[in-house]
Backbone as a printed PyTorch tensor [residue, N CA C, xyz], in Angstrom:
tensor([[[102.5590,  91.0930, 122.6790],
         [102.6230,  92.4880, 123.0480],
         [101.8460,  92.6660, 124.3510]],

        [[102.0440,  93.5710, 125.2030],
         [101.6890,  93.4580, 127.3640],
         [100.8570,  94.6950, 126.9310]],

        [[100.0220,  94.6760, 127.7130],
         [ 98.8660,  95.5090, 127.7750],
         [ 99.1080,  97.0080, 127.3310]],

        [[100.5800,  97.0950, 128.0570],
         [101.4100,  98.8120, 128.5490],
         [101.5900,  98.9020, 127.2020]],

        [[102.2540,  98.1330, 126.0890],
         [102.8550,  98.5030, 125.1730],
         [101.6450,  99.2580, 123.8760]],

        [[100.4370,  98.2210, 124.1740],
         [ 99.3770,  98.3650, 123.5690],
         [ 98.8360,  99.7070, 124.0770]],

        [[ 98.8430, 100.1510, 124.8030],
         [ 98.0040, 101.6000, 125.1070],
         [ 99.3060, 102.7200, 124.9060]],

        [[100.6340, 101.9740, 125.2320],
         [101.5870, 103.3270, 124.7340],
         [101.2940, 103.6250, 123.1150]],

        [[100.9080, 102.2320, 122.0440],
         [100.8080, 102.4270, 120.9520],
         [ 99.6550, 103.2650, 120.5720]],

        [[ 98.5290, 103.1520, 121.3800],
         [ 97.3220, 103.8220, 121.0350],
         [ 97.3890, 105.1220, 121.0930]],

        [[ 97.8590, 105.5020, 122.4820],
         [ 98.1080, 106.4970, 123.4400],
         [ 99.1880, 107.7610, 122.0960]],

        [[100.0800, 106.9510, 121.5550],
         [100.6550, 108.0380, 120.6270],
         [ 99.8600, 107.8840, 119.1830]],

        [[ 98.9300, 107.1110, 118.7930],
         [ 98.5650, 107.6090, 117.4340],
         [ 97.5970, 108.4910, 117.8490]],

        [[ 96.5870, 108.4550, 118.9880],
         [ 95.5880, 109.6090, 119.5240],
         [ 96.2690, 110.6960, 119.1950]],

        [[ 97.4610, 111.0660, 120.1120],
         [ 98.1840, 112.4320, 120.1120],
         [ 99.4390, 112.8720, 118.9260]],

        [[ 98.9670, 112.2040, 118.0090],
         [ 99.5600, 112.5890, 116.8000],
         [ 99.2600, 113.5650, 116.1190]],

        [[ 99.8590, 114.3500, 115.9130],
         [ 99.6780, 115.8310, 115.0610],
         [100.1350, 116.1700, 113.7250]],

        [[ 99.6570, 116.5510, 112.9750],
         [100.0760, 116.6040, 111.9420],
         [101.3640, 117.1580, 111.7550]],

        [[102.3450, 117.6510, 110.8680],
         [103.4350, 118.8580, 111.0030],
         [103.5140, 119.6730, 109.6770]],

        [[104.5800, 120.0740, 109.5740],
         [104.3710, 120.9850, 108.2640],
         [105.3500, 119.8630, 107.3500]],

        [[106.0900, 118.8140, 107.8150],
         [106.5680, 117.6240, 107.0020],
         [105.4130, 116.8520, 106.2570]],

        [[104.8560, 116.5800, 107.3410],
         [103.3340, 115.2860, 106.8380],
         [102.5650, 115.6860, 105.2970]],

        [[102.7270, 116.7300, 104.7260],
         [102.7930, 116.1410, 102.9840],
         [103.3590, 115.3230, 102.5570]],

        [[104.9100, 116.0750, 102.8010],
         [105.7920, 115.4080, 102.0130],
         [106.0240, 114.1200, 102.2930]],

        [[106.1550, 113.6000, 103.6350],
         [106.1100, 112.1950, 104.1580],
         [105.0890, 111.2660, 102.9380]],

        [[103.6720, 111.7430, 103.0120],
         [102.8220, 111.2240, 102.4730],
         [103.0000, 110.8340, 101.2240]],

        [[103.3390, 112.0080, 100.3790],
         [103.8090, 112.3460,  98.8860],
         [105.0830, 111.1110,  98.9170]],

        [[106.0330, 111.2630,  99.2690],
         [107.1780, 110.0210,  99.6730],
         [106.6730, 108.7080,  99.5090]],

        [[105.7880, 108.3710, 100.6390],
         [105.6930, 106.8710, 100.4600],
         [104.4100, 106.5570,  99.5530]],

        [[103.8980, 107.6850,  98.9550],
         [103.1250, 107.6950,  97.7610],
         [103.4590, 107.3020,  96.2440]],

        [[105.1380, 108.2510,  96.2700],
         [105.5680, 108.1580,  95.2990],
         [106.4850, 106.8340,  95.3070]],

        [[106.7540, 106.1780,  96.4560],
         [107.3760, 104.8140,  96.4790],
         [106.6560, 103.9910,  96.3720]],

        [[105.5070, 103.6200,  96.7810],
         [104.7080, 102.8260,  96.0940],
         [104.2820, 102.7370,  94.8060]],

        [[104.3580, 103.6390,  93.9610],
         [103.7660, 103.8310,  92.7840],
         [105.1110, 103.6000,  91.8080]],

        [[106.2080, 104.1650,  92.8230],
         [107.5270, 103.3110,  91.7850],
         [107.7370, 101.9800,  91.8150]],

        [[107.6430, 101.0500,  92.9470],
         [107.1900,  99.7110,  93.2960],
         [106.5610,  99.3650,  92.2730]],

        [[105.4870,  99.7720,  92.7120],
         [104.4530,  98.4580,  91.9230],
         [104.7090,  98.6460,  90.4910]],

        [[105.4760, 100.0440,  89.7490],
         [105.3450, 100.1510,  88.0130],
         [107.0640,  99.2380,  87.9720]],

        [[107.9980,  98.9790,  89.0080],
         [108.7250,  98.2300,  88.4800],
         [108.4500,  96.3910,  88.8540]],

        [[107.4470,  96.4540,  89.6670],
         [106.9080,  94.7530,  89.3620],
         [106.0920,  94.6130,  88.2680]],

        [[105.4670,  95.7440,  88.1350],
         [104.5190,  95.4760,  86.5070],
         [105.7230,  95.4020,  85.3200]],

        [[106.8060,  95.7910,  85.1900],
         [107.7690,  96.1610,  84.1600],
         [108.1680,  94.6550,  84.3790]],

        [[109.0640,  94.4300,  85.3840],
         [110.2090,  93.4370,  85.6310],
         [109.1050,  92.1890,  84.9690]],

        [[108.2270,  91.8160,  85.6350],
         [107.4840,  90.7570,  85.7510],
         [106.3290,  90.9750,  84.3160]],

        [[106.5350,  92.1490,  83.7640],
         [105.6000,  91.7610,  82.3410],
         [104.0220,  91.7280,  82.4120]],

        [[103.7810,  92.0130,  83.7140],
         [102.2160,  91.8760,  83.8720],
         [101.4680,  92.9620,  83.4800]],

        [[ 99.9870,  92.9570,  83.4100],
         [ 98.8700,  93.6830,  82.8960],
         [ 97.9670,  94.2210,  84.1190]],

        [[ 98.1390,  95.0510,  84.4510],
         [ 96.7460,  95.5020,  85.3170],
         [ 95.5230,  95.7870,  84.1500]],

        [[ 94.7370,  95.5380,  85.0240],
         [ 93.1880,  95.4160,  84.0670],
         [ 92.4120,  95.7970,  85.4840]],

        [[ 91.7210,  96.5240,  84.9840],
         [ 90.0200,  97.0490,  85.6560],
         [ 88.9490,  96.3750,  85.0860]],

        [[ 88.1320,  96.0140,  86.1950],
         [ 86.8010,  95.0250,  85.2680],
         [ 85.6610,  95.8800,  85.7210]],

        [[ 85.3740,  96.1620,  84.5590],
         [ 84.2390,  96.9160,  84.4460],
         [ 82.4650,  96.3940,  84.4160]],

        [[ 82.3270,  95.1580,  84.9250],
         [ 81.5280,  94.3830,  84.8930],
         [ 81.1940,  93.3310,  85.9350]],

        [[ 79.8260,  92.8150,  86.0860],
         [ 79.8070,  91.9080,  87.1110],
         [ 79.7090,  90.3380,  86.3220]],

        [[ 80.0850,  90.0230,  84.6810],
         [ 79.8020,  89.0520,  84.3760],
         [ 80.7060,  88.2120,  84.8230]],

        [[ 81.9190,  88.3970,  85.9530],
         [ 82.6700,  86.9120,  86.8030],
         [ 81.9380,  87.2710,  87.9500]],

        [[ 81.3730,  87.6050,  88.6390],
         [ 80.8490,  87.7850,  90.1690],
         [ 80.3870,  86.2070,  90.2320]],

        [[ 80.6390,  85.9000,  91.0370],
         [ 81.0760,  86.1400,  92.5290],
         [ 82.8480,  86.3930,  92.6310]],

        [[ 83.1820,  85.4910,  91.7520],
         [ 84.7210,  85.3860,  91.9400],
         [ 85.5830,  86.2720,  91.5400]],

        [[ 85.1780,  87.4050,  90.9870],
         [ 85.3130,  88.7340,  89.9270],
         [ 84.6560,  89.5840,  89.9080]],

        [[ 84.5950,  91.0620,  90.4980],
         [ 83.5520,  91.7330,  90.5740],
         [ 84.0200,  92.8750,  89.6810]],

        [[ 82.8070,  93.7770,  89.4990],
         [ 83.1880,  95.0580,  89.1190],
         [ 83.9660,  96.0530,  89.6670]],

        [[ 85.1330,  96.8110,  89.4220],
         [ 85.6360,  97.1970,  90.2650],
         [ 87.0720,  96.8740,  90.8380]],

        [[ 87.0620,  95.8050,  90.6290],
         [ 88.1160,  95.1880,  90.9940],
         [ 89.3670,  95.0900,  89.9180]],

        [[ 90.5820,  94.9630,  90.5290],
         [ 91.8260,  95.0980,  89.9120],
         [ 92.7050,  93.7440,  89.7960]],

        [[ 92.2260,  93.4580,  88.2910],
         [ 92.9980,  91.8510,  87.8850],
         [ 94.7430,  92.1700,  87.2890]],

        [[ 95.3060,  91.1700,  88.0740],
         [ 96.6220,  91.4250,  87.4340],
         [ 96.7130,  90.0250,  86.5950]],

        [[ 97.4150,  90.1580,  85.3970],
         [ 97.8190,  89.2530,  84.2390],
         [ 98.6780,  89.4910,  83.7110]],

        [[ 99.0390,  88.1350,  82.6950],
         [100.6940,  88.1940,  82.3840],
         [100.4390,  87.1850,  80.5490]],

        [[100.9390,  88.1150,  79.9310],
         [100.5250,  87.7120,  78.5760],
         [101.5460,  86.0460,  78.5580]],

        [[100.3320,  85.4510,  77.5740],
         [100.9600,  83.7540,  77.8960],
         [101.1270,  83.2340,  76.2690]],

        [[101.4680,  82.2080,  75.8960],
         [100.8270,  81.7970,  74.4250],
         [ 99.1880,  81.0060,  75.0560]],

        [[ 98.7510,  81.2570,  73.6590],
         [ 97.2880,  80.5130,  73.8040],
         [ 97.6680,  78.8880,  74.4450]],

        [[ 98.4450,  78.2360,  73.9210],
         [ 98.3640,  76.9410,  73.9900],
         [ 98.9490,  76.5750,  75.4730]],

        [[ 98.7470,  77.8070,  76.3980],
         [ 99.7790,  77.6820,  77.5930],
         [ 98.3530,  77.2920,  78.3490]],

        [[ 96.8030,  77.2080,  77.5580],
         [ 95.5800,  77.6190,  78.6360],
         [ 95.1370,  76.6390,  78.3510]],

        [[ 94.2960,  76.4840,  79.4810],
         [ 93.4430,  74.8100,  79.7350],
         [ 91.8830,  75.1850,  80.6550]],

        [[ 91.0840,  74.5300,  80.3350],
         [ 90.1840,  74.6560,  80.9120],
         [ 89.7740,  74.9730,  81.9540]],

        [[ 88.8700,  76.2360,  82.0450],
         [ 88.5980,  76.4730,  83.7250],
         [ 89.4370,  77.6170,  83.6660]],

        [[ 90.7980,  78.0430,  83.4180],
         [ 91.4950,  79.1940,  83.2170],
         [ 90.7360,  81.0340,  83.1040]],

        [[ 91.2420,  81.8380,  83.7300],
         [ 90.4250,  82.9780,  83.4870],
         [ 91.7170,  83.4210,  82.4380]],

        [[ 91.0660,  84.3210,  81.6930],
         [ 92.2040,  84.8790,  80.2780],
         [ 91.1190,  86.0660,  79.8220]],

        [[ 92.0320,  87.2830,  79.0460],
         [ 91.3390,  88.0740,  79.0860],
         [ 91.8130,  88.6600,  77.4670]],

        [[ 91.1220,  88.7220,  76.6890],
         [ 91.2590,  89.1530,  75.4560],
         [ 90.3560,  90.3850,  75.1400]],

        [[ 90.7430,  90.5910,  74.0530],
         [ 89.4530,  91.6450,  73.4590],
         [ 88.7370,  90.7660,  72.2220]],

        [[ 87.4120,  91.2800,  71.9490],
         [ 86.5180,  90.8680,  71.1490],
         [ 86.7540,  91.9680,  70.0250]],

        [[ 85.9470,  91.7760,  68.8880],
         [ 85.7630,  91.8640,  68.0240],
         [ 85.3440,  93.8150,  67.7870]],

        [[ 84.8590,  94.0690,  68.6380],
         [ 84.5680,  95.4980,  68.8820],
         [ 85.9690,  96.4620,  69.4270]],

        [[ 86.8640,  95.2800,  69.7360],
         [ 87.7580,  95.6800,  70.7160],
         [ 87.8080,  95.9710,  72.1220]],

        [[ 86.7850,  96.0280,  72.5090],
         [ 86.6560,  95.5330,  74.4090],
         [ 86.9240,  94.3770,  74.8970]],

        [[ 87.8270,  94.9960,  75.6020],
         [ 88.8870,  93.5720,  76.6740],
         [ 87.4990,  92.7590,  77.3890]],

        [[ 87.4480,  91.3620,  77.4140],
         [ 86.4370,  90.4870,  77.6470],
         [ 87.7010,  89.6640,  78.5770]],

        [[ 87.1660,  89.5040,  79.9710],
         [ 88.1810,  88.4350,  80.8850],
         [ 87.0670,  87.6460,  81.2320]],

        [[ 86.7990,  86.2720,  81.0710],
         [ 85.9850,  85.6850,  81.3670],
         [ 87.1030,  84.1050,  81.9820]],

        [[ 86.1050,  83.1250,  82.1850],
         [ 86.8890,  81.5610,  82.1330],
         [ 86.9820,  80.7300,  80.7830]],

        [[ 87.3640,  80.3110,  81.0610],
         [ 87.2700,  79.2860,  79.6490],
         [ 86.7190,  78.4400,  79.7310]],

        [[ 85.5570,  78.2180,  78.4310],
         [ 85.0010,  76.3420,  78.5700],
         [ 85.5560,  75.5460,  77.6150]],

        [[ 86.0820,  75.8600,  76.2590],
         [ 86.5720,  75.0870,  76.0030],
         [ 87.7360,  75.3090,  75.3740]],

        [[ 89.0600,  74.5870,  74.8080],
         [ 89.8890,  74.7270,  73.7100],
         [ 90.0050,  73.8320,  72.8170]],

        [[ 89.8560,  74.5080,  71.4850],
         [ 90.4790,  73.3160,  70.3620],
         [ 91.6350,  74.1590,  69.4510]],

        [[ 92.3060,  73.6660,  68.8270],
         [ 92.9460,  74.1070,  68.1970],
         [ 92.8370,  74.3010,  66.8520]],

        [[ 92.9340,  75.0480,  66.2360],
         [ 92.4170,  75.8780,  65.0570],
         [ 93.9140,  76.7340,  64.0500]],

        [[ 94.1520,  75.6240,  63.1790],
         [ 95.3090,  76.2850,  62.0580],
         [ 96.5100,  76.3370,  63.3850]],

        [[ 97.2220,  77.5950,  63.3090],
         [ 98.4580,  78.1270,  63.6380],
         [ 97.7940,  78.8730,  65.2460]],

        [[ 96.5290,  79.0510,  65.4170],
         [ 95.6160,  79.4020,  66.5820],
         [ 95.4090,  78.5750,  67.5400]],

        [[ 94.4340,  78.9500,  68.7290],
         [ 93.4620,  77.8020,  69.4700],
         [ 92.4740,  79.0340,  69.5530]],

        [[ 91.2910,  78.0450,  69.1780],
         [ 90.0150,  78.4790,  69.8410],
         [ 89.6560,  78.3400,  70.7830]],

        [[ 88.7720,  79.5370,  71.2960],
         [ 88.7520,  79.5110,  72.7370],
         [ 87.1520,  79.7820,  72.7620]],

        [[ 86.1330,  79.2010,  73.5230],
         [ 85.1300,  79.2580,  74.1640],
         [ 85.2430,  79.9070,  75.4370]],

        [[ 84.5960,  81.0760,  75.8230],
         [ 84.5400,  81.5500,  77.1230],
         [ 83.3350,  82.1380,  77.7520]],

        [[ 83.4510,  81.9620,  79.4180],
         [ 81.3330,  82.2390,  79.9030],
         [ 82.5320,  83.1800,  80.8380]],

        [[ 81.1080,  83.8180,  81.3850],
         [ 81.3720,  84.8220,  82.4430],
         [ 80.9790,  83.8150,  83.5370]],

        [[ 81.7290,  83.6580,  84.8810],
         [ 80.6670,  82.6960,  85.7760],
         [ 79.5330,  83.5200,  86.3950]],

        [[ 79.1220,  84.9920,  86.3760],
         [ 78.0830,  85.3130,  86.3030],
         [ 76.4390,  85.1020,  84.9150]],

        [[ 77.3240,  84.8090,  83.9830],
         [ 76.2700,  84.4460,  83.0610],
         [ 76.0830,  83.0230,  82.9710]],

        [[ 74.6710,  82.7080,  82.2920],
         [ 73.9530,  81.6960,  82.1580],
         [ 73.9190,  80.7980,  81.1530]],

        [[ 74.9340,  81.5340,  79.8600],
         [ 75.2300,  80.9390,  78.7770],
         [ 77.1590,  81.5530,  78.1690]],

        [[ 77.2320,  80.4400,  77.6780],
         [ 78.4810,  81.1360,  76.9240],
         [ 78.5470,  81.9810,  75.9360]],

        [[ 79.7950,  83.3970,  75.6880],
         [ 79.7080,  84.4880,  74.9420],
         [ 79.4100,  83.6500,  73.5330]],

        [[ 79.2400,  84.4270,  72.7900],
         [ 78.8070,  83.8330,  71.4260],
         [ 79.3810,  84.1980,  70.6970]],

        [[ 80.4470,  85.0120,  70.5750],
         [ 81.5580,  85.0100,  70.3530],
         [ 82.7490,  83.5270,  70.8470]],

        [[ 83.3450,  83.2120,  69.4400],
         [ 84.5240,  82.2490,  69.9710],
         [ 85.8870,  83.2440,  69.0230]],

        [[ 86.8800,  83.1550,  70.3210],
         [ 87.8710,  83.6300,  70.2210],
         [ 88.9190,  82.8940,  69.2240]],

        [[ 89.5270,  83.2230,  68.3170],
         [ 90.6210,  82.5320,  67.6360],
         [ 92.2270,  83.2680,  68.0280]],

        [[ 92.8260,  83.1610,  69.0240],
         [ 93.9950,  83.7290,  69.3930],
         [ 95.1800,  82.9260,  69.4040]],

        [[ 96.3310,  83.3200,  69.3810],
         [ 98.1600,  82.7770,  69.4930],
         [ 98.6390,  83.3420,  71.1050]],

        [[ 97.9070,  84.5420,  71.5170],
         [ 98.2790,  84.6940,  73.0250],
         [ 97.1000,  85.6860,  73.5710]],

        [[ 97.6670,  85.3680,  74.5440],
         [ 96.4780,  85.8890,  75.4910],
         [ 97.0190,  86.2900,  77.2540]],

        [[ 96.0420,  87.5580,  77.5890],
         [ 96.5550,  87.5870,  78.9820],
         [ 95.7250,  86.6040,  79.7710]],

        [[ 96.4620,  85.6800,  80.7120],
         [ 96.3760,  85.2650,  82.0250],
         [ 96.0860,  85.6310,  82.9130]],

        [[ 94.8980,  85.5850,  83.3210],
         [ 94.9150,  86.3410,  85.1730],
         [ 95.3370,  85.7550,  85.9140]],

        [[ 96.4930,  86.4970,  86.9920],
         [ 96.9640,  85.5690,  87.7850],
         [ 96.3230,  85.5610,  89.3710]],

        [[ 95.9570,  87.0210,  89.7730],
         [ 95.3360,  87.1370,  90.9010],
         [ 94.4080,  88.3270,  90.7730]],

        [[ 93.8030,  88.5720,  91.4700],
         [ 92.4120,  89.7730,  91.8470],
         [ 92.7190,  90.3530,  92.7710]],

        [[ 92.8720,  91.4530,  93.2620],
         [ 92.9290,  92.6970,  93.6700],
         [ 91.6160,  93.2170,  94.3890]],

        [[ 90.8300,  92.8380,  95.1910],
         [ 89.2150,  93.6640,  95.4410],
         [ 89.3530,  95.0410,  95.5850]],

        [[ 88.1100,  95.7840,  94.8310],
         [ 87.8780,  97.3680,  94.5600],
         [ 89.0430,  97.8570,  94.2160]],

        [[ 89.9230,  97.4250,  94.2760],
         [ 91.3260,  98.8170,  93.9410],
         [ 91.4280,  99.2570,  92.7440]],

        [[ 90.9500,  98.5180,  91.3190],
         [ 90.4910,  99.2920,  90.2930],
         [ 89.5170, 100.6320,  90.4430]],

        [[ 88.5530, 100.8440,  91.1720],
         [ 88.2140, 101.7680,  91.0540],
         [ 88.7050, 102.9050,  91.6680]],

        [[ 89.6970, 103.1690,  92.6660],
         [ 90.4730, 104.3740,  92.6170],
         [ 91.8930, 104.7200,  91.8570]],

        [[ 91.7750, 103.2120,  90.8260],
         [ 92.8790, 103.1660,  89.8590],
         [ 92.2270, 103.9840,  89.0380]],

        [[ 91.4120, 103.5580,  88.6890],
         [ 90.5700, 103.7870,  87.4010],
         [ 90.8410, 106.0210,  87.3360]],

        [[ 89.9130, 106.2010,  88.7500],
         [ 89.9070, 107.7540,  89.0190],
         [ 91.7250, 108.5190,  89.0200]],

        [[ 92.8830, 107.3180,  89.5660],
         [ 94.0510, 108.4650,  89.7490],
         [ 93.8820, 108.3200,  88.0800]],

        [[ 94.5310, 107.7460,  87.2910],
         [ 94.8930, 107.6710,  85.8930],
         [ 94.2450, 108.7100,  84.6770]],

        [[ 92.7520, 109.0770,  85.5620],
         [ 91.5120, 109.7500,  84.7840],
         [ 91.9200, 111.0650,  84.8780]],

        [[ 90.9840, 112.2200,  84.0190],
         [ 91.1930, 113.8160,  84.3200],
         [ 90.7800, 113.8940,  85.6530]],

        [[ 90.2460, 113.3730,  86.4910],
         [ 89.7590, 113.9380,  88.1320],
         [ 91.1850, 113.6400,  88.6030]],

        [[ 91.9700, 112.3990,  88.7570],
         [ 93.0750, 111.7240,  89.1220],
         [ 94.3720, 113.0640,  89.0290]],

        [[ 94.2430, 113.8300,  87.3360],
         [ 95.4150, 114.1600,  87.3130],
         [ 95.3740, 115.8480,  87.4160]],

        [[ 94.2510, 115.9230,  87.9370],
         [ 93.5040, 117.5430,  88.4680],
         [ 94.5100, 117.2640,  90.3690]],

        [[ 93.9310, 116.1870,  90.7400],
         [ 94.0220, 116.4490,  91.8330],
         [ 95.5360, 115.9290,  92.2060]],

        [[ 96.3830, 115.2690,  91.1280],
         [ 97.6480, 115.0060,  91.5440],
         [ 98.4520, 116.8520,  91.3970]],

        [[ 97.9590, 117.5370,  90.3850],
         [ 98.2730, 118.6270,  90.2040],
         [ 98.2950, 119.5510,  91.4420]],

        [[ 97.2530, 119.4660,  91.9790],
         [ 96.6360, 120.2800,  92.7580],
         [ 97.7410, 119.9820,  94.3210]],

        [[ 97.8240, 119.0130,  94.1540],
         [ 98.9440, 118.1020,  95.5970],
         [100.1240, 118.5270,  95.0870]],

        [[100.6980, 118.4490,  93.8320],
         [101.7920, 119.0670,  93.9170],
         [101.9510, 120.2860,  94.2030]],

        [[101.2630, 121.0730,  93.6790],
         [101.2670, 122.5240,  93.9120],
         [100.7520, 123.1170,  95.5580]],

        [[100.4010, 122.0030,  95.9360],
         [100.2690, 122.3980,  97.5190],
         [101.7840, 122.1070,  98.4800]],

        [[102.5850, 120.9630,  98.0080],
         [103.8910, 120.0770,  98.6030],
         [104.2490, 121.3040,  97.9380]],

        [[104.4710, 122.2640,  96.6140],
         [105.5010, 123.0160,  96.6710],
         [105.4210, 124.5480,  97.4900]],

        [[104.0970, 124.8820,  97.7550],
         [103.7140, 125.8090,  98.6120],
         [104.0890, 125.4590,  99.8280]],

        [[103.9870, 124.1680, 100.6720],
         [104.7940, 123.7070, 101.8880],
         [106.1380, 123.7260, 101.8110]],

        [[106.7930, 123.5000, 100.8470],
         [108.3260, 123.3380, 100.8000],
         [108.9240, 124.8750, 100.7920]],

        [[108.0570, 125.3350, 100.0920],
         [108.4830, 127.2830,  99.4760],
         [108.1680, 128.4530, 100.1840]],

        [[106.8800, 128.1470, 101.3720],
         [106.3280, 128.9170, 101.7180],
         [107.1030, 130.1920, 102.1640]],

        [[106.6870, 130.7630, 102.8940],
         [107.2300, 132.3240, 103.1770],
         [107.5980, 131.7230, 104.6810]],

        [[107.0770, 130.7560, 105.2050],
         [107.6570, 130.8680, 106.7350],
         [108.8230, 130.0260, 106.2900]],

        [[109.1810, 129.0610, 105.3800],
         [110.4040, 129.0550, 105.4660],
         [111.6000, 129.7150, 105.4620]],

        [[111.5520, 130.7370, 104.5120],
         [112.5240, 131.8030, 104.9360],
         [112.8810, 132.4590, 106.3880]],

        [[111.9590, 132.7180, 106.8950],
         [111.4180, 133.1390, 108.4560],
         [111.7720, 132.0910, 109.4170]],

        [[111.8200, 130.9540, 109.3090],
         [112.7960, 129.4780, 110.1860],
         [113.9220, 129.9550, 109.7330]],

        [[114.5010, 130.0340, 108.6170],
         [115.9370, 129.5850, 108.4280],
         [116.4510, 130.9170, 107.9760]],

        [[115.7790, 132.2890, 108.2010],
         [116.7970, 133.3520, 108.7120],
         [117.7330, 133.5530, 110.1810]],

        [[118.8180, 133.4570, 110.4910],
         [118.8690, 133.2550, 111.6330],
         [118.8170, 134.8220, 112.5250]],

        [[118.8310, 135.5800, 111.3730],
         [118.5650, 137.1230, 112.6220],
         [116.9360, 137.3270, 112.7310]],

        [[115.8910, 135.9660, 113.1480],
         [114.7990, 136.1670, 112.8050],
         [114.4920, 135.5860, 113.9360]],

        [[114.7150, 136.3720, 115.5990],
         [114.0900, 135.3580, 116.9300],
         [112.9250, 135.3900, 117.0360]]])
C-alpha cells in the first residue's frame, strides 16, 4: 500500500460521521455475528465455557472464553484440558494427570496448572468436554451480554434502533409536499 493510499485511508476514517443509519449498520453486523458464531456452536456441537478462575493461569486465565466439544472419556490422554463438573456441580476445566479405566468409566485425575497439587477429587466419567481452543477475556463481556445488565441494555438498543427507524423526522423526509 503507497503512502497516498495510506493517508487517503486515514484521512476518511478522521472525517467520518456518524448518520442516522449507523445504528442500524451496527445492530446488522451485530446481529450477524451473533447468528455466525450460534450456527458454528450448533453445526460443530461445541461448548462455550467462561472460566471463572485463575487455577489454569498462565495458559488459562480468568475471564477468558474456552470453546469445547463433548468427546467420549476414552477419546482423552494425558496432558489433555477437559472440563467436567464435580460433585457440587461446578464445571471444573483443568488438565489431566492421569487415566485409568474404571468398570464401563475412566478415571480421571486432574490439576489446575496454576495449582500445586492435584484436585482431590477423581472424576469417574463416559464423556466429557474437550477444550479445543481459548478465546482471551471475551468471556467476560460474554458473561455481562447473557446477564440482567446484558439484556437491560440489549432492550434499551432496541428501543433506541426503533426510535431511529420510527422517528417523527422520518415522516418529514419521506413526505414529499415537505421542502
Amino acid at each position: 500500500m503507497t503512502d497516498r493510499a495510506r493517508r487517503n485511508i486515514v484521512t476518511r476514517l478522521r472525517d467520518w460521521r456518524p448518520t442516522r443509519t449507523t445504528p442500524i449498520t451496527i445492530a446488522a453486523s451485530l446481529g450477524f455475528v451473533c447468528i455466525v458464531a450460534t450456527a458454528v456452536i450448533a453445526i460443530f456441537d461445541l461448548t462455550p465455557i467462561v472460566v471463572r478462575s485463575d487455577s489454569m493461569a498462565p495458559e488459562i486465565n480468568r475471564g477468558d472464553l474456552v470453546i469445547a466439544r463433548a468427546a467420549s472419556a476414552g477419546e482423552v490422554a494425558v496432558g489433555d484440558v477437559i472440563s467436567v463438573e464435580n460433585r457440587a456441580g461446578v464445571r471444573i476445566t483443568h488438565r489431566v494427570v492421569t487415566v485409568d479405566p474404571y468398570g464401563s468409566s475412566i478415571q480421571f485425575t486432574l490439576k489446575g496448572d496454576g495449582n500445586a497439587v492435584p484436585d482431590s477429587q477423581v472424576y469417574n466419567e463416559t464423556s466429557i468436554d474437550k477444550v479445543l481452543w481459548t478465546v482471551p477475556k471475551l468471556g467476560y463481556p460474554l458473561r455481562i451480554a447473557i446477564g440482567p445488565v446484558g439484556i437491560f441494555v440489549g432492550g434499551l438498543f432496541i428501543a433506541a434502533l426503533a426510535w431511529v427507524v420510527s422517528g417523527p423526522w422520518r415522516r418529514a423526509i419521506s413526505d414529499p409536499n415537505n421542502f
